[in-house]
KEVOMAR-153146 format. One record per residue: x, y, z negated of N, C-alpha, C in turn; residue in one letter. Coordinates in steps of 0.001 Angstrom, whole numbers, plus 500000, padded with zeros to 6 digits. Atoms other than C-alpha are relative to their C-alpha. Example, Ala and Ser with C-alpha at 12.3 -4.5 7.8 and 13.67 -1.06 7.14 Angstrom:
# residues 2
500890498810500000512300495500492200500900501200500000A
499180498810500060513670498940492860499230501090499270S
END
This chain:
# residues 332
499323498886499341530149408591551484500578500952498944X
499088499306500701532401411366549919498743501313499462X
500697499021500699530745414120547675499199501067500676X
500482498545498629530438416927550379498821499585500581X
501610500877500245528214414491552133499361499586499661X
501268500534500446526169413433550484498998501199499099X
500714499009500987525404417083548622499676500321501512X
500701499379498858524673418366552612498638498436500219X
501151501050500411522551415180553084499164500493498862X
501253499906501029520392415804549808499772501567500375X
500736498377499611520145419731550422499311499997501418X
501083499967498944518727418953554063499066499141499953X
501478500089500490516153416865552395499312500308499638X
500733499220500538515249419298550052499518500887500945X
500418498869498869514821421628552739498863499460500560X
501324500478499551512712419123554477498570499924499103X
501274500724501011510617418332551442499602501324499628X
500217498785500478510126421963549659500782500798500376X
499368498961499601511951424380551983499086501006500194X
500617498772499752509138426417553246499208500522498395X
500684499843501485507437426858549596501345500663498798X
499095499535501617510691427646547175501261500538501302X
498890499891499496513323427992550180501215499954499690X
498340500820500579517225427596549211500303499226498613X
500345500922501450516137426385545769499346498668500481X
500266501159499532514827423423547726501385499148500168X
498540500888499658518538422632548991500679500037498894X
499095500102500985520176423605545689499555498487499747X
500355501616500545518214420770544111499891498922500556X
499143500669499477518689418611546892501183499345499765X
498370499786500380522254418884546752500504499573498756X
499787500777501383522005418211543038499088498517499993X
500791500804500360519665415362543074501040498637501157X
499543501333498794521967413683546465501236499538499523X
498928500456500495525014413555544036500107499397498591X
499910501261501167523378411735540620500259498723500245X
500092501408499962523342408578542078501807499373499923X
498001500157500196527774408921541861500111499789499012X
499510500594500981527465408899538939500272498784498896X
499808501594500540527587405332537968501725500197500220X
498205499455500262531790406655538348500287500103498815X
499681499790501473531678407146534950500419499058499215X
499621501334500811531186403658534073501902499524499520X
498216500082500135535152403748534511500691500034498868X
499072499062501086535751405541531517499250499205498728X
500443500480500462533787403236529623499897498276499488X
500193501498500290534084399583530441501074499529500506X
498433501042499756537145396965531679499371501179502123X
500090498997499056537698398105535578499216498783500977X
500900500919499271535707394433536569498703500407500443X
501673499117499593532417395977535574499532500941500442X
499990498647499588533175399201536489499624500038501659X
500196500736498752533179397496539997499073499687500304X
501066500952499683530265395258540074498534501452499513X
501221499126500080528338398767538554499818500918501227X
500167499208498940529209400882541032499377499521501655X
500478500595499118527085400988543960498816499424499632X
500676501397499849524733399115542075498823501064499336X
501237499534500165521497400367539995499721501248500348X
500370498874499190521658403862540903500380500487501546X
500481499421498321521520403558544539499112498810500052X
500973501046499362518812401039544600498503501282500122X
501930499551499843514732401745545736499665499911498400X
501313499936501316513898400798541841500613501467499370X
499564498884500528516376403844540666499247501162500816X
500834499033498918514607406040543295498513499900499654X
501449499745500136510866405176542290499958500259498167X
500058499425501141511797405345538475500317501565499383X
499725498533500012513301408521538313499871501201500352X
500387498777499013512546410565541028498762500799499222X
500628499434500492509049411127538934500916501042498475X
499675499415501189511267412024535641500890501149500409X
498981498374499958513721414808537132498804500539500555X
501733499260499283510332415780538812499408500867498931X
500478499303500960508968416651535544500267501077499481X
498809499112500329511909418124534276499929501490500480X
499718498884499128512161420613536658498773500777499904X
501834499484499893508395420977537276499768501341498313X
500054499427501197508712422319533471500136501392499926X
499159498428499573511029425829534295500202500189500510X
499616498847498990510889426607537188498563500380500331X
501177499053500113508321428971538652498334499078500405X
500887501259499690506810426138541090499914498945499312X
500259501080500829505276423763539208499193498822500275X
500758501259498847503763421212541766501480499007499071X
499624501668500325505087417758539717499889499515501370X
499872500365498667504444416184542858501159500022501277X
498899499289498723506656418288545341501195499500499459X
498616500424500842509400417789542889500936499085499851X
499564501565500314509256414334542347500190499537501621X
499879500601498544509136413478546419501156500484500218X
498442499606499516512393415696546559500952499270499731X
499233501051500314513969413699544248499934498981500404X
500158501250499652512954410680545595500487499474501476X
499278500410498882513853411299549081501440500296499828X
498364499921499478517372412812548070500843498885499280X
499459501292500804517969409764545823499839498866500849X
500049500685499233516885407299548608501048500005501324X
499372500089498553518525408471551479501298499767499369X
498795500012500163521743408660549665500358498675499779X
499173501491499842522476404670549220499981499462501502X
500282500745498849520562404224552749501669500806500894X
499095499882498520523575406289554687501511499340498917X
499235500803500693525999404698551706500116498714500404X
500007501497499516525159401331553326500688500157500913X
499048500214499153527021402025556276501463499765499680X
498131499941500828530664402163554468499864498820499678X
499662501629500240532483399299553893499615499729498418X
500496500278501091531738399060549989498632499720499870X
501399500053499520527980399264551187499244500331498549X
500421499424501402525473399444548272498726498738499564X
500713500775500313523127397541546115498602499981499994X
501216499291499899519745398888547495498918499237499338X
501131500931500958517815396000546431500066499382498528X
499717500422501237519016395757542973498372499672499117X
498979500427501027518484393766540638501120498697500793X
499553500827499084518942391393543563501537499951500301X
498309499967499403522611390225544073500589500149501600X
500174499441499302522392391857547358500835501262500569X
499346498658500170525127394233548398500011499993501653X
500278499699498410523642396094552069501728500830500585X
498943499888499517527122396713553787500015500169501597X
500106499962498574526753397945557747501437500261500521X
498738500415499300530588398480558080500378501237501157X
500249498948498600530075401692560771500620500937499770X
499408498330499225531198404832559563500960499498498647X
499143499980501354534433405244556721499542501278499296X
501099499358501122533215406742553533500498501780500455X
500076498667499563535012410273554987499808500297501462X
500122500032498508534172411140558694499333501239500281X
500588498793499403534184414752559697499263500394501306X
500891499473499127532383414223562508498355499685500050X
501553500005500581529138412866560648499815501443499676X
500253498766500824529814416162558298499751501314500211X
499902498954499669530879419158559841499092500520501094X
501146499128499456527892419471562237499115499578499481X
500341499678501097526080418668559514499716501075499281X
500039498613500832526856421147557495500096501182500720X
500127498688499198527250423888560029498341499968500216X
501356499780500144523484423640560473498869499906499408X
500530499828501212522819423457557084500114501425499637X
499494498573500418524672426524556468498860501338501206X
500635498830499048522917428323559756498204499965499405X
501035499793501213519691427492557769499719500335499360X
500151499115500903520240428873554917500065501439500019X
500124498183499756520367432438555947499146500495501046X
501151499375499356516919431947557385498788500327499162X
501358500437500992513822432620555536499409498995499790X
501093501310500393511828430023554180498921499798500985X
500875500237499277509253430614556587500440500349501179X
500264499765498938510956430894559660500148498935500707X
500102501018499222510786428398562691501965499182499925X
498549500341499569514553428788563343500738498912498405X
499472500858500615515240427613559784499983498220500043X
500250501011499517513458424333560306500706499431500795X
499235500706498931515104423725563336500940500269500657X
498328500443500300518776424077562105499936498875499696X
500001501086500818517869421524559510499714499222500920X
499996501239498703516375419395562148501099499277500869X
498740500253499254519168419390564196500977499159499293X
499191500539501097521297418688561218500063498548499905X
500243501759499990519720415244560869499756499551500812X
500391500059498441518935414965564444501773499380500238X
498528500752499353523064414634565099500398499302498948X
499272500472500895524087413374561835499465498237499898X
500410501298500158521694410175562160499872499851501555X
499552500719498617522617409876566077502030499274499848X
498868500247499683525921409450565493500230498676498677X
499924501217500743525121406764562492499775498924501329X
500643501151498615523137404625565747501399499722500902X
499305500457499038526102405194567924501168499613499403X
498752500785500888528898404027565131499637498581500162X
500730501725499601526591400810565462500402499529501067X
499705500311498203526932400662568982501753499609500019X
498416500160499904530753401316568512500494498500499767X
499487501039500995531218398688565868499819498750500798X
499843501249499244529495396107568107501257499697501695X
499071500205498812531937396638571189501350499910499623X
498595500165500375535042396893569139499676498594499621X
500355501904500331533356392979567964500444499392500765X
499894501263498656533207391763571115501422499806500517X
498634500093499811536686393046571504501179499486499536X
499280501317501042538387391317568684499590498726500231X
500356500943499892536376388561569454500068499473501326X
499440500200498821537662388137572781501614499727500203X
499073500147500357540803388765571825500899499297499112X
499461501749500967541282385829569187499429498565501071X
500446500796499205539633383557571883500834500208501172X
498547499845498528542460384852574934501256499155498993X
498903500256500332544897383818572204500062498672499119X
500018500562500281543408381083571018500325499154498699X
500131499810501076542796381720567638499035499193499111X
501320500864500839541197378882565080499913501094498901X
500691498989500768539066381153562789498568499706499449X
501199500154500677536176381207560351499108500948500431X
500963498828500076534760384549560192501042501425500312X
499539498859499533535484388191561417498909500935499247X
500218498229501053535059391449559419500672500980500776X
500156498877499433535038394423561177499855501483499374X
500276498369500571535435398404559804500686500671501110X
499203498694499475536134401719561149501424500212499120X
498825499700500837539811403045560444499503501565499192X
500495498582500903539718406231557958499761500871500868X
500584498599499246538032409599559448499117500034501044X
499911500448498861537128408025562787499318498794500196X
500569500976499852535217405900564645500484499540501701X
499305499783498724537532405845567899500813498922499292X
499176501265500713539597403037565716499600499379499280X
501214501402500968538447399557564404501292499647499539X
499200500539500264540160397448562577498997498457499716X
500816501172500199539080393528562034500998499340499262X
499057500853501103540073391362559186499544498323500718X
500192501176499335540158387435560645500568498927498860X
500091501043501272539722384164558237500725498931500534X
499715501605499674542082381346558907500029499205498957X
499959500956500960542947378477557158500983500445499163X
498846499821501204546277379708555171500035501603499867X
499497498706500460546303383423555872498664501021500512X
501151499364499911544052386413556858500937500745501331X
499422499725498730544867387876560417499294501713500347X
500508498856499820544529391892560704500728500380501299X
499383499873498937544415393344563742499410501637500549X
500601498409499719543302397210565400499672499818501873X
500651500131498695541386397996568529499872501687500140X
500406499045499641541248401544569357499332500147501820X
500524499866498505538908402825572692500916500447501455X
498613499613499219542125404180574113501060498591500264X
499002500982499543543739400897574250500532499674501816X
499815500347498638545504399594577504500697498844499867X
499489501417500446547374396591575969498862499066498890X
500535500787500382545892393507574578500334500246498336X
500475500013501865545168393347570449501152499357499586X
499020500578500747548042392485568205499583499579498284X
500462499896501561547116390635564581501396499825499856X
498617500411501542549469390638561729499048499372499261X
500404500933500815549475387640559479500509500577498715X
499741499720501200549176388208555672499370498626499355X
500605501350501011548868385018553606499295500230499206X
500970500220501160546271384348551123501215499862498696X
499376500382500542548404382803548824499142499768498474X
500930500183501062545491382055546470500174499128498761X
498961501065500741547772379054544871500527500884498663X
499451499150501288548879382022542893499782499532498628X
500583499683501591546287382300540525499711499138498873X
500126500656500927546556379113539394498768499118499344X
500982499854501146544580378261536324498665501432500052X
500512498349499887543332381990536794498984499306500393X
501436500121499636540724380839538995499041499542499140X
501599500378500614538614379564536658499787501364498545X
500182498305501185538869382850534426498906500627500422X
501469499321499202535175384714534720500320501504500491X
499538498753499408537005388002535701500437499579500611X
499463500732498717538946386319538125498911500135501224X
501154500567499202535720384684539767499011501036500304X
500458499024500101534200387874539352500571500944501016X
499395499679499269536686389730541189499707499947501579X
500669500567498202536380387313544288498689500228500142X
500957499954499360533115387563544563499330501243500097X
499931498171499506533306391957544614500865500069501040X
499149499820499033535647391114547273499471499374501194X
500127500961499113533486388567549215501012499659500502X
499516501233500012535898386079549038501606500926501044X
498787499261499124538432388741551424501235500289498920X
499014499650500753541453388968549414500892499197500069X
498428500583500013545145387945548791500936500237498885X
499385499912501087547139387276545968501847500542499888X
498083498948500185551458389129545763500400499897499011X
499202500116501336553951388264543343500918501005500679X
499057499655500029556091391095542840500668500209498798X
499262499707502035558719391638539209499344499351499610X
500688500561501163557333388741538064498324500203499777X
501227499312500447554283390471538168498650499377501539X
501125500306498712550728389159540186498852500997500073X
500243498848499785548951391573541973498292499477500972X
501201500093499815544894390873543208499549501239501865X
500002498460499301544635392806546951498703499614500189X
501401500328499013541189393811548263499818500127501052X
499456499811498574541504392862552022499073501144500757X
501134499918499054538189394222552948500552501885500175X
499424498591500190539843397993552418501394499915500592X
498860499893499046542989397253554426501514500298499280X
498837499645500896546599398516553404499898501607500466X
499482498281500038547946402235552946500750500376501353X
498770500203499096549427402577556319498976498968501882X
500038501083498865548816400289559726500937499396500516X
498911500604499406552093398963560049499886498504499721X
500302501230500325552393395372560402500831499451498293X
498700500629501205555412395373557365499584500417498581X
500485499338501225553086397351554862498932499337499352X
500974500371501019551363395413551990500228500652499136X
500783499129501329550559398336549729498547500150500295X
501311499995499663546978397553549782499336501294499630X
501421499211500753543646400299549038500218499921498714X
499999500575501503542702398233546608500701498868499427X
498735500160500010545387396923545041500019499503498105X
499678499734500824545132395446541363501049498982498966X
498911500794500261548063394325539097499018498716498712X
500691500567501122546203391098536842501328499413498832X
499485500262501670547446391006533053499667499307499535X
500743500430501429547063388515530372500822500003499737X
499773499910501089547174389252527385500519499114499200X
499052501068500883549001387380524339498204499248499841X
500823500561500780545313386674523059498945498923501373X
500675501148498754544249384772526757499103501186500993X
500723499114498882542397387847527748500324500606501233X
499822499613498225542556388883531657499466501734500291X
500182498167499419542825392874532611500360499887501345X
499249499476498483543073394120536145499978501160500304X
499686498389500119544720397448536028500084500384501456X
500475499716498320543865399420539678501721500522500193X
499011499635499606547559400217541176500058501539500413X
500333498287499547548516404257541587500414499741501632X
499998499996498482548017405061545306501272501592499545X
499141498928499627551342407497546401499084501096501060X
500170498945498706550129411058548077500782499932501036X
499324500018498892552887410549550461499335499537501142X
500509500989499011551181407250551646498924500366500891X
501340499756499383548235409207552811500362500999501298X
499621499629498833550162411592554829500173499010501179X
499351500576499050551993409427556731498736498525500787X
500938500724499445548791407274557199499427500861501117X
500615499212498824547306410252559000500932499994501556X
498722500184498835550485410246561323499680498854500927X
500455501385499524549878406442562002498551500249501099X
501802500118499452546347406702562615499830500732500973X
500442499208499236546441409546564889501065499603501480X
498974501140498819549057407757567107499547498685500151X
500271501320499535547306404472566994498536500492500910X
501371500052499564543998406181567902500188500393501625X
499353499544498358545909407282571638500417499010500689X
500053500812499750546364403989572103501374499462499918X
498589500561500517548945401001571826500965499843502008X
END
């Protein structure tokens, strides 16, 4: 999930864990403890943009990063500040470092909870921004904090807080399976040969699905909003995996596909071949738009070596996505 959430998430753990004992210094450190685990982002600035990939997501949102550490910022802290319960400290950290991969698993990138295990938990339910997980959320985070530490009412803002914020994870579930049945009804009216179906929310929203569909030559995207009144329309986008050639047997290549589970599609444009990642959709919902998400152009080098530089996303494209989206979500 996006920064905001996940710092209201860790500050209404801290609250839970050491609110009545230290009060808003419980949620600061929260709040700080629910946004280390991002930083595996860094790796970016450090390594090719393959590994940068396969890190993120991966050791610091697992259970072993959560039982190793949680005691060491525990300490830390335990050191200078006034409360000095090690203990309390370390359970804060531990729950705001836990919960944060468990509601990270819902998003389509999902996360590597059981690391070292090649294991990436992916539930597919909510998109990584969704103001309506957040904003009552955080409104009864905020009505919390300007209660005392010891009063009832503070408690049970925060309660509330996670009371709607983890009802409305259960009923994205619920969603996700009826927009299933609905794609999956809808390639079976039309008599659709198919492997497998992938399923996400569209950006912000959980009132619009989208499903990626596996044929034999191409990949079949299609949208379902709850407002519909006409039957499901896919657009075909070829694989065109023939591209890569030789490529495929390159270990960044193979690497690639398998951060993509196997969802992807290869684009020659200027000469130039371009790596999309289906499972993230295109910039847009039109059927005529392949500017993918993720989107990257693959290089080699004179010396045989293989780069895959990430493509710049246009600010425009994001407007005019909102436009889209808010007209597809009223139905087709």
């Amino acid at each position: 999930m996006d920064s905001l959430t996940q710092i209201v998430l860790g500050a209404a753990v801290g609250e839970v864990v050491l609110g009545r004992k230290i009060g808003n210094k419980a949620m600061l450190y929260g709040a700080i403890a629910g946004t280390i685990p991002d930083l595996d982002v860094l790796a970016s600035h450090f390594t090719d943009t393959v590994t940068a990939l396969e890190i993120h997501r991966g050791f610091t949102h697992s259970i072993v990063f959560s039982v190793l550490f949680a005691p060491i910022f525990g300490w830390i802290v335990s050191r200078y500040e006034k409360y000095k319960n090690f203990k309390g400290w370390s359970w804060l950290f531990f729950w705001a470092f836990i919960t944060h991969p468990l509601l990270d698993a819902h998003t389509t990138w999902g996360t590597q909870l059981f690391w070292p295990f090649d294991l990436r938990l992916a539930f597919k339910s909510i998109f990584v921004v969704d103001p309506l997980y957040t904003l009552p959320f955080l409104i009864c985070l905020a009505l919390a904090m300007f209660q005392h530490k010891t009063s009832p009412k503070r408690r049970l803002y925060n309660r509330w807080g996670l009371i709607l914020s983890s009802a409305y994870l259960v009923i994205s579930m619920i969603l996700k399976g009826l927009a299933y049945m609905k794609f999956e009804n809808a390639l079976d009216a039309q008599q659709t040969i198919y492997t497998d179906i992938d399923t996400r929310p569209a950006p912000l929203t959980t009132l619009l699905w989208t499903a990626n569909v596996d044929t034999k030559d191409a990949y079949l995207v299609g949208y379902y909003s709850f407002c519909d009144k006409k039957p499901i329309t896919f657009y075909k986008y070829p694989k065109h995996h023939e591209y890569l050639g030789d490529l495929r047997n390159n270990d960044k290549v193979k690497r690639m596909i398998h951060i993509s589970k196997g969802w992807y599609t290869i684009t020659k444009k200027n000469d130039k071949l371009y790596f999309n990642d289906l499972r993230f959709g295109t910039i847009g919902i039109k059927p005529d738009n392949n500017q993918f998400v993720f989107q990257y152009e693959i290089q080699v080098l004179e010396n045989g070596e293989v780069r895959f530089i990430e493509t710049p996303k246009d600010g425009r494209d994001a407007k005019n996505l909102m436009a889209d989206l808010w007209l597809r979500i009223r139905g087709n």
